[in-house]
C-alpha positions as CSV (number, residue, x, y, z in Angstrom):
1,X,-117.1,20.5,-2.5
2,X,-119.1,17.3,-4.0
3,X,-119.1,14.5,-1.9
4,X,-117.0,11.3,-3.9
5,X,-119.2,8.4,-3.6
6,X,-117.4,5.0,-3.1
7,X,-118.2,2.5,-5.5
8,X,-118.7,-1.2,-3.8
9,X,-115.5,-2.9,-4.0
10,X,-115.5,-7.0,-3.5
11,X,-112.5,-7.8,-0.8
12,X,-109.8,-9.5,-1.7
13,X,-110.2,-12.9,-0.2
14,X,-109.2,-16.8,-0.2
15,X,-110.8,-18.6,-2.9
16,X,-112.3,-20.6,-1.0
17,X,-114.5,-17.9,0.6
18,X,-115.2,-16.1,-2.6
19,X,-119.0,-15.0,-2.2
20,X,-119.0,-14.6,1.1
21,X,-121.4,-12.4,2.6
22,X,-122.6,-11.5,6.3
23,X,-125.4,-9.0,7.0
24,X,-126.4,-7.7,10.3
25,X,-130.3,-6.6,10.1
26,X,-131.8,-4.1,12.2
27,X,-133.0,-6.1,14.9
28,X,-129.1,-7.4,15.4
29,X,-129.6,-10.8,13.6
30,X,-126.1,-11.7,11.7
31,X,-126.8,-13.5,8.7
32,X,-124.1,-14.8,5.9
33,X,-124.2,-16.8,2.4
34,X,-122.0,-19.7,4.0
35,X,-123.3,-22.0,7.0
36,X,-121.5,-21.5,10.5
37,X,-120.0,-25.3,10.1
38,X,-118.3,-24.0,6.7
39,X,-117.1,-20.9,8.0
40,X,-115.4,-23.1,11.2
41,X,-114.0,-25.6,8.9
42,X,-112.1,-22.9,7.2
43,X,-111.1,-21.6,10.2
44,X,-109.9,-24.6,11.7
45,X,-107.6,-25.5,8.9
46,X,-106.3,-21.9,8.2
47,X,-106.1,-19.9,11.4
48,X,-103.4,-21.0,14.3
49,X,-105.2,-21.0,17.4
50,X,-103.2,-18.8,20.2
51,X,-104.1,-20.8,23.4
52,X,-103.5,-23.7,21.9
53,X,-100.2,-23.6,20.1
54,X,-97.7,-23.7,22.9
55,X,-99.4,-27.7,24.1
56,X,-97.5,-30.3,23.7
57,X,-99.5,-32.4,22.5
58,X,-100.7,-30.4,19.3
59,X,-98.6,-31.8,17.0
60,X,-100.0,-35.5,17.1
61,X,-103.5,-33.8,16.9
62,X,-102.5,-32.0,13.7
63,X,-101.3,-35.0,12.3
64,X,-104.4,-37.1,12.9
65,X,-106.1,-34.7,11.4
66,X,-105.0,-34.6,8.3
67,X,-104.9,-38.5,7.7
């Protein structure tokens, strides 16, 4: 039996994050195409954080942050 080789698909992502790309080298070094502040930016405004949604408080944070 011949082996199939997989042809390098791009993931489906958010627009936002098309060309994103992280390496790991072989010393352990991650490296990626977007800097760390983007990459938390996106994060903060589309991931729910889990320890933080039950405060009561969140909701006037969420709302000063999008003034």
């Amino acid at each position: 039996m011949a082996k199939k080789s997989k042809k390098e698909e791009n993931p489906k992502v958010n627009p936002e994050l098309e060309g994103f790309k992280m390496n790991i080298n072989s010393f352990g070094e991650i490296s990626s195409s977007f800097s760390i502040d983007k990459i938390n930016e996106f994060l903060n405004q589309n991931v729910e954080d889990k320890k933080l949604k039950d405060r009561k408080d969140m909701e006037a944070i969420k709302k000063r942050k999008k003034k």
